[in-house]
C-alpha positions in Angstrom: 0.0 0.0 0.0 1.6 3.5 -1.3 1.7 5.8 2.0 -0.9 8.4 0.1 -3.5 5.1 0.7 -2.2 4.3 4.1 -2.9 8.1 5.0 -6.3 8.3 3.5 -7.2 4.9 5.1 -6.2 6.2 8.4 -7.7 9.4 8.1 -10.9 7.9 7.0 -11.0 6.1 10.4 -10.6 2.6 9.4 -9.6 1.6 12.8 -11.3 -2.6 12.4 -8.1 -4.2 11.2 -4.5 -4.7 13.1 -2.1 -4.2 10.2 0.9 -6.6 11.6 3.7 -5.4 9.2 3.1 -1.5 8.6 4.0 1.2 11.1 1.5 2.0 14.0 -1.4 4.5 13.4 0.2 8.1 13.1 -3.2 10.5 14.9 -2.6 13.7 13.9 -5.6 16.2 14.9 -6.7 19.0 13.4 -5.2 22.4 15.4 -7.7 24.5 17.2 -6.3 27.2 14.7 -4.5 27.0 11.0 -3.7 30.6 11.7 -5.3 31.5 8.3 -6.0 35.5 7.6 -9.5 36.1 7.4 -9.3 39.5 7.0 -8.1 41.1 2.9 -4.1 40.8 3.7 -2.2 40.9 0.5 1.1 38.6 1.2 3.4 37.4 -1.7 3.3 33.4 -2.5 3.8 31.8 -5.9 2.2 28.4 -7.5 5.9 26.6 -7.4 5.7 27.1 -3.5 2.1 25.9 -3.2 3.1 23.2 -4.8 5.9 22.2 -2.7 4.1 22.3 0.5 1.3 20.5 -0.5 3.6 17.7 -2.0 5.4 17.8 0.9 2.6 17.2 3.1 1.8 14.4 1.0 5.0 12.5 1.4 5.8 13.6 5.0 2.5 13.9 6.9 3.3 15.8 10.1 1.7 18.5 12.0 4.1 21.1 10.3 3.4 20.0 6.5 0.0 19.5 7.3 -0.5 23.1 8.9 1.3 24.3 5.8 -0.2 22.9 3.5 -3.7 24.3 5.1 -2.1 27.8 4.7 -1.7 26.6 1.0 -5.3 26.0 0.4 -6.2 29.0 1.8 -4.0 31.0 -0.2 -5.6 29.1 -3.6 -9.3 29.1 -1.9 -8.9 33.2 -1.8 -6.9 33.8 -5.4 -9.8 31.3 -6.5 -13.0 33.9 -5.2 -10.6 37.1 -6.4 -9.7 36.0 -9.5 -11.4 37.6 -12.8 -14.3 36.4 -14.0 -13.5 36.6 -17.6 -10.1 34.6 -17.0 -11.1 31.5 -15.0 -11.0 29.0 -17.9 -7.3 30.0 -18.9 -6.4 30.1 -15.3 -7.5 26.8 -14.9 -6.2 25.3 -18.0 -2.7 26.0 -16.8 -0.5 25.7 -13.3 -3.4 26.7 -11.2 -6.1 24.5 -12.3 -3.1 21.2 -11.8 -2.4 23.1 -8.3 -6.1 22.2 -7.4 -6.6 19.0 -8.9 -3.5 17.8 -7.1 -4.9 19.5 -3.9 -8.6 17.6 -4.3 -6.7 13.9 -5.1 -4.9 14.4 -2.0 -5.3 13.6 1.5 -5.9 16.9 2.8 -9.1 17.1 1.8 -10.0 14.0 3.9 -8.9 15.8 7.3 -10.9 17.4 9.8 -11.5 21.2 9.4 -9.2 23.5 11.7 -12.0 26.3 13.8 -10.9 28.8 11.4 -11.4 26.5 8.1 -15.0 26.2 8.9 -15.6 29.5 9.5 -14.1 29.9 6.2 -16.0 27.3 4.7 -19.1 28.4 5.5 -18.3 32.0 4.8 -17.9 31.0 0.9 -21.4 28.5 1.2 -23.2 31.4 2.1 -21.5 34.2 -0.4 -22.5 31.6 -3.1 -25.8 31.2 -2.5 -26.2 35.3 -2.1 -28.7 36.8 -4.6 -27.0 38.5 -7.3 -23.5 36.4 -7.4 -24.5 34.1 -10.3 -21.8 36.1 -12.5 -19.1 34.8 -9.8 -20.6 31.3 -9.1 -17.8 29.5 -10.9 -15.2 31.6 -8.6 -17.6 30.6 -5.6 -17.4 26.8 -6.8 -13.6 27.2 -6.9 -12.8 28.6 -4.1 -15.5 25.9 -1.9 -14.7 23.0 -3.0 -11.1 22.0 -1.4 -13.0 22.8 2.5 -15.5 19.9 1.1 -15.1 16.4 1.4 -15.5 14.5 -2.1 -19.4 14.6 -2.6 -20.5 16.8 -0.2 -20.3 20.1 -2.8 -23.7 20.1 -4.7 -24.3 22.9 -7.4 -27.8 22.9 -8.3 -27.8 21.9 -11.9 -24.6 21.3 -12.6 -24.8 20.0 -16.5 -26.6 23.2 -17.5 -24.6 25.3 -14.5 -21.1 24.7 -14.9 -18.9 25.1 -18.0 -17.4 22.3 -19.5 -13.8 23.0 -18.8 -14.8 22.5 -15.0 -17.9 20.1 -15.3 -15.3 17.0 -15.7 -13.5 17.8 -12.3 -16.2 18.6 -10.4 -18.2 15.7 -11.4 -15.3 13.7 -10.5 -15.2 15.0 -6.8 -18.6 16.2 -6.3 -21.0 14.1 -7.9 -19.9 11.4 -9.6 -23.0 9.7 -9.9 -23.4 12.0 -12.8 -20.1 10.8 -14.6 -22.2 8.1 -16.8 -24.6 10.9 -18.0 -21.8 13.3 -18.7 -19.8 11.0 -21.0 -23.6 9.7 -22.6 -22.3 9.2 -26.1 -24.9 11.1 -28.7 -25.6 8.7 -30.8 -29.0 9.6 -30.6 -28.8 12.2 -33.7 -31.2 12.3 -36.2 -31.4 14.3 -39.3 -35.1 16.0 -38.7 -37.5 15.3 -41.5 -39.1 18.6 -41.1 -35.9 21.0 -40.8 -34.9 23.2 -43.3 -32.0 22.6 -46.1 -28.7 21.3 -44.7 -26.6 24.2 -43.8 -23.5 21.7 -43.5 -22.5 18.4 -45.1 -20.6 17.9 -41.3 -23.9 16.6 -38.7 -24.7 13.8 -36.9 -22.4 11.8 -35.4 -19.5 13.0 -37.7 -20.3 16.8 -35.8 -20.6 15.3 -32.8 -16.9 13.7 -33.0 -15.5 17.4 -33.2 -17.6 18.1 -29.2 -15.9 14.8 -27.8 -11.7 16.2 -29.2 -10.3 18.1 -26.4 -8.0 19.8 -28.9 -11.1 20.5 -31.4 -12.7 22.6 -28.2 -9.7 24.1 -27.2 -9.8 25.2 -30.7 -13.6 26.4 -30.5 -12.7 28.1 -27.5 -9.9 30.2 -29.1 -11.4 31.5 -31.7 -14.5 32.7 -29.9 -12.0 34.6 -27.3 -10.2 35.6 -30.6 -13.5 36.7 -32.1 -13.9 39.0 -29.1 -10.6 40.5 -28.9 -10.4 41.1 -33.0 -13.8 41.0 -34.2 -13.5 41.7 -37.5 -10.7 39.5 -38.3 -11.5 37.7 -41.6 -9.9 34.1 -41.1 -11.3 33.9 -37.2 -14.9 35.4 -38.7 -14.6 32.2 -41.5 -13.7 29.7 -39.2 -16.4 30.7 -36.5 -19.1 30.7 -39.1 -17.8 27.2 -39.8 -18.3 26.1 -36.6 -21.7 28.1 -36.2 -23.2 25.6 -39.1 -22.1 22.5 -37.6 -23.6 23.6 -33.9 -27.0 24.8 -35.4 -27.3 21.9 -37.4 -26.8 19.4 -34.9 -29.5 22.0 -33.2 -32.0 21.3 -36.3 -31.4 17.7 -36.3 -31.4 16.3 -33.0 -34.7 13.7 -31.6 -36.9 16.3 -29.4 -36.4 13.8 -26.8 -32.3 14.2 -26.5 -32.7 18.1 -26.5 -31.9 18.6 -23.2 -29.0 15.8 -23.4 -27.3 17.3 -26.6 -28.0 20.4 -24.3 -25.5 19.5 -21.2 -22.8 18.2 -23.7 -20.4 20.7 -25.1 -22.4 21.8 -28.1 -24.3 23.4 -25.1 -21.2 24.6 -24.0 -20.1 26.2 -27.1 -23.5 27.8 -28.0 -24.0 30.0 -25.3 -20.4 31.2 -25.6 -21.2 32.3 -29.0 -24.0 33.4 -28.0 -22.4 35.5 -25.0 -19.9 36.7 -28.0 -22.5 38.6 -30.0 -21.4 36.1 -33.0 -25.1 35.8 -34.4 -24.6 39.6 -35.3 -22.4 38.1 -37.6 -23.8 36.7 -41.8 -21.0 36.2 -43.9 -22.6 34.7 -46.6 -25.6 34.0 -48.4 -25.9 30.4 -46.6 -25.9 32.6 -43.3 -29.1 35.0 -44.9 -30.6 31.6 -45.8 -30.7 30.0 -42.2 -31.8 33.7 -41.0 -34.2 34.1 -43.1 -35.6 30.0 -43.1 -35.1 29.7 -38.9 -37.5 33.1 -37.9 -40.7 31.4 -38.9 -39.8 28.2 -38.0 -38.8 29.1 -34.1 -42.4 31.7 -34.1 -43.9 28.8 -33.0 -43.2 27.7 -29.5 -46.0 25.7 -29.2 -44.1 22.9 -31.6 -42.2 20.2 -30.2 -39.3 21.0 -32.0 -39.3 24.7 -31.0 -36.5 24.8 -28.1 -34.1 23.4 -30.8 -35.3 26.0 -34.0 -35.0 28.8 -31.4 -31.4 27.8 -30.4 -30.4 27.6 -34.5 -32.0 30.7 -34.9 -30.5 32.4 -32.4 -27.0 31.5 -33.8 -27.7 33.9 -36.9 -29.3 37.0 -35.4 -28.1 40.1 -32.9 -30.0 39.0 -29.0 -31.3 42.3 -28.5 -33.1 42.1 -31.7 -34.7 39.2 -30.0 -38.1 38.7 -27.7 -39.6 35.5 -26.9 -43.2 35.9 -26.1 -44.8 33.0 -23.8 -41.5 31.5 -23.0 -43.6 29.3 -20.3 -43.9 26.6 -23.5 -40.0 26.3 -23.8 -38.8 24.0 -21.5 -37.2 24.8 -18.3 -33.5 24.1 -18.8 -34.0 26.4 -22.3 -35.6 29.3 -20.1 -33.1 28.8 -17.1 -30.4 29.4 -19.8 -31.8 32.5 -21.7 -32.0 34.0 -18.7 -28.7 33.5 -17.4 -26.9 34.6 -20.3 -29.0 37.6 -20.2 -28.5 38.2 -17.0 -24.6 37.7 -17.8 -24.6 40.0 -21.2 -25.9 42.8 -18.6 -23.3 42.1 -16.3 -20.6 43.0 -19.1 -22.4 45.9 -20.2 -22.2 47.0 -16.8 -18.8 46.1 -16.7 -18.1 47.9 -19.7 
């Protein structure tokens, strides 16, 4: 047994069997204190040094790498709720997001909570479920989850709730009963016999090979961020409208039943962000006029069972503030739960702005 096991199993209070050959139990309690600064104290630290001491507390498990390595969480758990908004996925792609992954597989995580920690704890439960922080929820999440045991953090609606660069972790550590529905292969695509002229050769299961590469989303991701930053650059503006064809079309075509499932995958993912990007301001072509121009009558009627998935194409290919949806009580709830949070986030950067 490597000693990251023997720790864990120790620490989880397996205390029924007499191990005869390893080293008697090592009890090391939680300090009244971890002597963490609760108050806003700038102090220098770097990700190298976070790194050592939790690694350290890893290998050598004694009260001073342990209470070190607690002043290490801490220092993540606060650059986690301070961190921008608009810079949490590239944060987390690099140094930072390995730093916490590391801490969350450790056995840290497993140990009771100093008086302080708690306090801490439940200082960032209740800022996250203030009215008015959905815009910082993912820097709530962040921040929350290495004070929680593995499965005790719940987000309420986590497919629809958290973006896809986190979903994978935090399905992994907080719920991973949810792990078989978030890797649900789509097979389940359909070309709709009632949709409107193909606006891409690429649908189906062939499209839905692209949302399943890691390096194909990466990709996605870029140019959006790209398309933001330089909007009217002309090979980033090509590429995106590209992509825009395959995700509406997979849109068109999917089984009314699966909407909500193609929903929580990463064409989800990726439609909002172009959405939140102001790319359906965007017609390059006449293919783009086309779905425009075919898409407005087809998504007037919400009262069709195909309407959640028309309104989601046509939304693709026109400016949101050109947009009102009148009786929005016949789309279904995970549609209107997401209209309104990306509203509710495009007024935030406006604000912002």
């Amino acid at each position: 047994m490597g000693l990251r096991s023997w720790i864990r199993q120790r620490l989880n209070g397996d205390l029924h069997r007499i191990d005869l050959v390893a080293p008697g139990p090592v009890e090391i309690p939680p300090p009244a204190r971890a002597g963490l600064q609760l108050d806003p104290v700038a102090a220098p630290w770097s990700v190298a040094r976070l790194t050592d001491l939790l690694r350290e507390a890893e290998h050598q498990p004694t009260v001073t790498t342990l209470q070190a390595a607690r002043l290490a969480r801490h220092r993540l758990s606060r650059f986690w709720l301070d961190a921008p908004v608009d810079q949490l996925e590239a944060l987390y792609a690099g140094e930072l997001g390995t730093l916490q992954r590391s801490l969350l597989q450790g056995s840290l995580v497993q140990q009771d909570l100093a008086g302080d920690e708690q306090r801490w704890r439940d200082q960032l439960a209740r800022g996250m479920a203030q009215p008015g922080e959905q815009v910082r929820q993912i820097n709530w999440v962040l921040a929350l989850m290495p004070y929680t045991r593995p499965g005790a953090l719940k987000v309420s609606q986590p497919l629809q709730a958290l973006p896809d660069w986190l979903l994978g972790d935090y399905v992994a550590y907080c719920a991973p009963e949810l792990e078989e529905q978030l890797n649900q292969p789509a097979g389940l695509l359909k070309a709709g016999a009632d949709a409107p002229e193909p606006l891409t050769q690429r649908r189906g299961e062939q499209a839905m090979a692209w949302f399943r590469d890691a390096e194909v989303l990466a990709r996605m991701r870029a140019l959006i961020r790209q398309y933001k930053q330089m909007p009217l650059d002309q090979e980033t503006l090509e590429e995106l409208c590209g992509l825009r064809r395959v995700v509406a079309q997979l849109w068109l075509d999917v089984e009314v039943a699966q909407l909500q499932t193609l929903h929580q995958t990463a064409v989800g993912a990726i439609t909002r962000a172009l959405l939140l990007a102001g790319f359906g301001d965007e017609l390059l072509d006449a293919t783009d006029e086309r779905a425009r121009r075919e898409l407005l009558p087809l998504a007037r009627d919400l009262s069709q069972p195909r309407a959640a998935g028309y309104l989601l194409a046509l939304l693709l290919f026109v400016p949101l503030e050109s947009v009102t949806v009148e009786s929005a009580d016949q789309l279904p709830d995970w549609l209107t739960r997401d209209l309104r949070e990306i509203a509710a986030q495009l007024a935030a950067e406006q604000v912002d702005r």
